[in-house]
C-alpha positions as CSV (number, residue, x, y, z in Angstrom):
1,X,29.8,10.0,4.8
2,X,27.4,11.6,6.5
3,X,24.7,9.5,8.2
4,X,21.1,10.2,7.5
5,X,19.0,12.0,9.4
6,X,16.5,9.1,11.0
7,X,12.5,10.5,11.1
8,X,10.4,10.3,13.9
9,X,7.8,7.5,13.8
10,X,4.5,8.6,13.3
11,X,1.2,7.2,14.9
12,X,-1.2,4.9,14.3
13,X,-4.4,6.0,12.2
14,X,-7.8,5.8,12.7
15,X,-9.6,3.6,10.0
16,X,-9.7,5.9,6.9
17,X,-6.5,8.0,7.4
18,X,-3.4,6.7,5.3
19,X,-0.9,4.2,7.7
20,X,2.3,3.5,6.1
21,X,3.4,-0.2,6.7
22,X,6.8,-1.4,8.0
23,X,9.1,-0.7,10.3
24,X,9.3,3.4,10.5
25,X,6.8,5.5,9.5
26,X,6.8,9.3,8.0
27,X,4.7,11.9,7.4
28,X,5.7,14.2,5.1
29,X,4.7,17.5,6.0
30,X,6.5,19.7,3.6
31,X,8.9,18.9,0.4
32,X,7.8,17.1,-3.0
33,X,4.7,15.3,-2.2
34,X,2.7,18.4,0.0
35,X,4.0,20.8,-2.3
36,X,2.2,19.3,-5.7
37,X,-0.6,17.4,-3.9
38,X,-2.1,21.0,-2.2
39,X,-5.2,19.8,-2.3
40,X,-4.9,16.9,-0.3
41,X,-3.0,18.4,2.6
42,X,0.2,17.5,4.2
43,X,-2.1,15.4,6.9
44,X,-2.9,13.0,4.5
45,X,0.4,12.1,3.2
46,X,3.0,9.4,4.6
47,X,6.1,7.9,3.3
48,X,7.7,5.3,4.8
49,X,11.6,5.8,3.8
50,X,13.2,6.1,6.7
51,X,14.7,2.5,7.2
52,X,15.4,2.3,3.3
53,X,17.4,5.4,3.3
54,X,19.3,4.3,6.1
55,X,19.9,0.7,4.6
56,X,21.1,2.7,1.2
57,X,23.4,5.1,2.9
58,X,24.9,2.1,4.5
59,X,25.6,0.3,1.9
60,X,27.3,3.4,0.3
61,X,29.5,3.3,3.3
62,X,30.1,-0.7,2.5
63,X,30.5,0.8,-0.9
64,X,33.1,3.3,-0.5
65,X,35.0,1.2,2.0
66,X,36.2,-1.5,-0.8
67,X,38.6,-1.2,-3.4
68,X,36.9,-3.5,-5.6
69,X,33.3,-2.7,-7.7
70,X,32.2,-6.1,-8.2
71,X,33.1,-6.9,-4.4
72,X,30.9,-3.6,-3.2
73,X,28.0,-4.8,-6.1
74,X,27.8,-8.3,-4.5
75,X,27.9,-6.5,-0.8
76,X,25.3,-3.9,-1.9
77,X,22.9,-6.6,-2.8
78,X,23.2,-9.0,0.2
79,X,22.3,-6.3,2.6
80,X,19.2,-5.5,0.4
81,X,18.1,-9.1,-0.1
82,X,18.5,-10.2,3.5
83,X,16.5,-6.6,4.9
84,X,12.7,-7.3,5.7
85,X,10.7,-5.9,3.4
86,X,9.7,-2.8,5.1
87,X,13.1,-2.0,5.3
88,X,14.2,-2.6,2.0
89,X,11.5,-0.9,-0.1
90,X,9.3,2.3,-0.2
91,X,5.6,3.0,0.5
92,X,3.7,5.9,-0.1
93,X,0.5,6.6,1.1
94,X,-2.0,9.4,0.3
95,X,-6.2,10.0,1.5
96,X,-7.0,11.4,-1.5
97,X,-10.3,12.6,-3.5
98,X,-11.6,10.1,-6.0
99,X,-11.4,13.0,-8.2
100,X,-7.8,13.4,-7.5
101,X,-6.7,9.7,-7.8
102,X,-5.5,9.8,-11.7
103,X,-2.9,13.0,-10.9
104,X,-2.1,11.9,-7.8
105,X,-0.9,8.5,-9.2
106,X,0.9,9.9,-11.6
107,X,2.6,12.5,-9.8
108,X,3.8,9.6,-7.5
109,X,5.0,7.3,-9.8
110,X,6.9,10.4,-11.3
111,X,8.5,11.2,-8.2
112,X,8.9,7.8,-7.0
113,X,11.3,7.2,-9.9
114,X,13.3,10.8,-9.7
115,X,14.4,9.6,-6.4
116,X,15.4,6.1,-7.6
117,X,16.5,7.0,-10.3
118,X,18.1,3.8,-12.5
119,X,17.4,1.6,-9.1
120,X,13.8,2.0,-9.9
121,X,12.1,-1.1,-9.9
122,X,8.6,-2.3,-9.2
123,X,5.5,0.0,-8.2
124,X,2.3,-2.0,-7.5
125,X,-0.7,1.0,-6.8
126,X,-3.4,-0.4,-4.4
127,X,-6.5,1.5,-2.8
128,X,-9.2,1.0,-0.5
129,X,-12.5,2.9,0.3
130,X,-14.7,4.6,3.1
131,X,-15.2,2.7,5.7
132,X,-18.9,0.4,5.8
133,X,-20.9,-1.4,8.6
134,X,-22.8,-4.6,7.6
135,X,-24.8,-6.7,10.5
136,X,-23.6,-8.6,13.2
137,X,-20.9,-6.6,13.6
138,X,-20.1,-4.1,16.5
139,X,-19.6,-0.6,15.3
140,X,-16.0,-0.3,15.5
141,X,-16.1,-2.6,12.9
142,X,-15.2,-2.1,10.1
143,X,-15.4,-3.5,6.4
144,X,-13.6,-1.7,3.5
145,X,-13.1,-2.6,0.3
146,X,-10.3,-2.5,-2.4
147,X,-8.1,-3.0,-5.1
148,X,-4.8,-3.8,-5.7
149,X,-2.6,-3.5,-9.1
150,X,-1.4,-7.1,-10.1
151,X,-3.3,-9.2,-7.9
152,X,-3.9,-12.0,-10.4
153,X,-0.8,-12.5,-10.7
154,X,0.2,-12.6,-7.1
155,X,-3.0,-14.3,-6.0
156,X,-4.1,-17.8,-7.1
157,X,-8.1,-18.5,-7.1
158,X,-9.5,-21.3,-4.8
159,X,-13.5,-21.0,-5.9
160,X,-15.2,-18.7,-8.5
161,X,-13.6,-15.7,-10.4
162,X,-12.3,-12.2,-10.5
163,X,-14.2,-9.2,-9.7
164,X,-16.1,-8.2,-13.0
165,X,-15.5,-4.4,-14.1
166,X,-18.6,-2.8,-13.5
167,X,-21.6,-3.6,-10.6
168,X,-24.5,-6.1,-11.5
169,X,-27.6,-4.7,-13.3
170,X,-29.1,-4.7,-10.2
171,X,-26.6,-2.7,-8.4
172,X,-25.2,-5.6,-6.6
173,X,-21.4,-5.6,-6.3
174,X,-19.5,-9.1,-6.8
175,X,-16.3,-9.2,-4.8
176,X,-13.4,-11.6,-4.3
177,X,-11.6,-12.1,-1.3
178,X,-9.2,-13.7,0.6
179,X,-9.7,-17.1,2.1
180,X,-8.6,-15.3,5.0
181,X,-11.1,-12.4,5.1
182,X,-13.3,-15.1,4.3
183,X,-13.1,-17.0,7.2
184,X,-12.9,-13.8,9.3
185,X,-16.4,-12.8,7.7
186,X,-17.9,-15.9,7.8
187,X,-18.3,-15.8,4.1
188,X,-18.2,-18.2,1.5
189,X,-18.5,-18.3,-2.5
190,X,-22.3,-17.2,-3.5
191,X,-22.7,-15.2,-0.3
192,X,-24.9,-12.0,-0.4
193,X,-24.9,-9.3,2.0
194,X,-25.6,-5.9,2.5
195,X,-23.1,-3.0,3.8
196,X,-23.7,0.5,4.7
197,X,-21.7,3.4,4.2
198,X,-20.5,4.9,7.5
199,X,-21.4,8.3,6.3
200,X,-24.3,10.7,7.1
201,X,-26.1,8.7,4.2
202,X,-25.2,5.5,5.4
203,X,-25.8,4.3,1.7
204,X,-26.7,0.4,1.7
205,X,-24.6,-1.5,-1.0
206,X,-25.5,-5.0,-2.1
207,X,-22.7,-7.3,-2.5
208,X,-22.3,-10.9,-3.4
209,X,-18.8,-13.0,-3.1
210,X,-18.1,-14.4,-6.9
211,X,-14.5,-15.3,-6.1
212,X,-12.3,-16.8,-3.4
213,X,-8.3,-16.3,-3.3
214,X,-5.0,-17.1,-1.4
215,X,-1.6,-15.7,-2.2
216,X,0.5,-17.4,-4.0
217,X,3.3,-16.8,-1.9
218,X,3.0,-15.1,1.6
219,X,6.5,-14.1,1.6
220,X,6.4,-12.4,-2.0
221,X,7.4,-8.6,-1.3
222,X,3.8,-7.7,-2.7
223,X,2.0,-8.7,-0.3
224,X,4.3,-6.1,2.1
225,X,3.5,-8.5,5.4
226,X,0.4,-6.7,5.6
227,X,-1.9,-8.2,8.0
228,X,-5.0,-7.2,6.2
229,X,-4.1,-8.4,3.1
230,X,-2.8,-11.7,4.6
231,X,-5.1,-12.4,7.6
232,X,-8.5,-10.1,6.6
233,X,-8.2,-7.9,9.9
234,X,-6.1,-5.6,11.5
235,X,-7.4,-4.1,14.9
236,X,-5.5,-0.2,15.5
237,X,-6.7,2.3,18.1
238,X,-9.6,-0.2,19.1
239,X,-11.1,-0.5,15.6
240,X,-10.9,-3.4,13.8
241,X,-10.7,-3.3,9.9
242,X,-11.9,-6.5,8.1
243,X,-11.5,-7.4,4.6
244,X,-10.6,-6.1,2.4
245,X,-13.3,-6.9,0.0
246,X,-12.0,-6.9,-3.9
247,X,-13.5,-4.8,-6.6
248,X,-12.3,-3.2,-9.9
249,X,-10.3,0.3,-9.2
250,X,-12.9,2.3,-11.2
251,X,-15.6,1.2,-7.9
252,X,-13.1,1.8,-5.2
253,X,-13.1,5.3,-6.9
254,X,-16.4,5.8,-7.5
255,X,-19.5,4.6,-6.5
256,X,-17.9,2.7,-2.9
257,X,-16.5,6.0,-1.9
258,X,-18.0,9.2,-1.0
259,X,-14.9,11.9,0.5
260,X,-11.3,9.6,0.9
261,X,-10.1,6.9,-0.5
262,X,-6.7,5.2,0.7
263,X,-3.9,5.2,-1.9
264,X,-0.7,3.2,-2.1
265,X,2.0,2.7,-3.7
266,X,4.6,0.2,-3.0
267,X,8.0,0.1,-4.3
268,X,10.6,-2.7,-4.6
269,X,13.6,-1.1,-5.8
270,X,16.5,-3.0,-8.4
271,X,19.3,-4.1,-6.1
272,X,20.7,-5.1,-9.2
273,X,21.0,-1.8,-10.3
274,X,22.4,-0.3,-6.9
275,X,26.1,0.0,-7.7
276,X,29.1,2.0,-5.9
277,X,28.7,4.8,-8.6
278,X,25.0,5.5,-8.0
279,X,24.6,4.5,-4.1
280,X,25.4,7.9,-2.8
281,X,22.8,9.5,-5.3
282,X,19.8,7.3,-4.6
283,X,20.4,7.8,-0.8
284,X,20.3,11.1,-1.1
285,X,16.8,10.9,-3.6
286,X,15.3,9.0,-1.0
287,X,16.2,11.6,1.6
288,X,14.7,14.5,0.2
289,X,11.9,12.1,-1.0
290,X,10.9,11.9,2.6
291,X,11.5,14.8,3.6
C-alpha cells in the first residue's frame, strides 16, 4: 500500500487567523473546502489531517497484514486509542463572516462525514470572536471571547451559572469562564469590566462574570489539549490571547464580532467502526479531505 503523502506544517497565526491544534498542521489551499467556501478564501482555511491519515493508512497496513478480522479490529483500535489526540482526530478551522457561519457549518459537517464515512463519530463546533483590549493590559494582549458546542456537559460549574442567551437590558454581557482564565484575568464571580474592540471603532462592551467553570476531565478528547481552553492563555508570535470569555453562539456571531470570527470543528472518529473492510476507504477520504 502506498504510504500517504505527509503535508508541510503550516505556521503559527497571528491572533484572529484560524490555527489548527495538534501535532501537524494544513492549510488547504485547493480541494473540497476552498472550492465551496469561495468566499472565505483558501487563506482562511486549515485542516489538521495529516497525522490522522497517516495513523489510518497504517493501520490498513496492520490490517491487511493479518489473516484474521477480529485480530486486525482489535489492532486497528489499540493504535487509535493509545495515539494523542491530535493525532487521532480531525480539526477543521475556517475565519469566516458571521454571515457565513450557518453554511459554512453545514458544509463542514457534510464533508466531514463523506470522508469518514461509517467511522464518523463526534463533531463538537466551537468559535471565538475579534480580538478586544480591556485595561491593565499591554496591547498585544489580547481577550476574545467564545463558544463551544457541549460545554455543559464537558465542563462542571464551581460558582454561578451559564451564560444567558441574549446580553443584559443594559447591554452588559454576562460570561462564564474558566477557573483558569479566571485566575489569568484576575477575575472572580460578579466581576464587571469593560473591553474594547480592536477595530477602527474600538467599540466598548460591558461584561460582567455570572459563571465560573473547570473541566470535568482535562484529558477528555474535547478539550483537544488546548492551552487556551485549559490554562486561559496562549502566547504565539509575541501576542498573548487570554480567555476565552463564554457567551451564547448567537453573540460570538453577532454583536462581539465585526469582520472574522474563528470556526472549529473537532472530530473524534468511531474506532469501533474502523474495520479491515473500510480502513483503506476512510484513509483515502481523509486524504483528499486535506488536500
Amino acid at each position: 500500500m502506498t504510504s500517504p503523502e505527509v503535508p508541510e506544517a503550516g505556521g503559527t497565526e497571528a491572533p484572529g487567523e484560524p490555527v489548527a491544534r495538534g501535532n501537524r498542521n494544513e492549510r488547504s489551499r485547493s480541494g473540497w473546502l476552498g472550492l465551496v467556501l469561495g468566499r472565505i478564501g483558501d487563506d482562511r482555511i486549515l485542516v489538521a489531517a495529516a497525522w490522522l491519515t497517516i495513523l489510518i493508512a497504517t493501520t490498513a497496513m496492520i490490517a491487511s497484514a493479518m489473516r484474521s478480522d477480529a485480530v486486525a479490529r482489535s489492532a486497528i483500535l489499540q493504535v487509535l486509542q493509545d495515539a494523542p489526540i491530535g493525532e487521532a482526530a480531525l480539526e477543521v478551522a475556517v475565519s469566516a463572516h458571521p454571515e457565513d457561519a450557518d453554511q459554512t457549518d453545514a458544509i463542514v459537517r457534510q464533508e466531514l462525514a463523506r470522508a469518514l464515512g461509517s467511522a464518523r463519530g463526534t463533531t463538537w463546533a466551537s468559535g471565538r470572536s475579534d480580538g478586544y483590549r480591556f485595561g491593565g493590559r499591554g496591547d498585544r494582549d489580547v481577550l476574545v471571547f467564545g463558544f463551544a458546542e457541549q460545554l455543559v456537559d464537558h465542563g462542571r460549574l464551581v460558582a454561578g451559572d451559564w451564560p444567558p442567551s441574549q446580553a443584559e437590558a443594559d447591554g452588559t454581557i454576562v460570561v462564564a469562564l474558566s477557573s483558569a482564565a479566571a485566575s489569568q484575568l484576575g477575575l472572580q464571580l460578579g466581576s464587571q469590566l469593560t473591553v474594547e474592540g480592536r477595530g477602527v471603532d474600538g467599540v466598548a462592551v460591558p461584561i460582567r462574570v455570572g459563571g465560573i467553570y473547570e473541566p470535568i476531565d482535562p484529558l477528555d478528547p474535547y478539550w483537544w489539549s488546548d492551552p487556551l481552553a485549559l490554562e486561559g492563555r496562549v502566547t504565539e508570535r509575541g501576542f498573548t490571547t487570554l480567555g476565552p470569555l463564554m457567551v451564547d453562539r448567537s453573540l460570538v456571531l453577532g454583536r462581539l464580532t465585526d469582520l472574522w470570527s474563528e470556526l472549529r470543528w473537532r472530530t473524534l472518529p468511531d474506532g469501533a467502526s474502523i474495520d479491515p473492510g473500510n480502513v483503506g476507504s476512510v484513509a483515502g477520504g481523509l486524504r483528499n479531505l486535506a488536500k
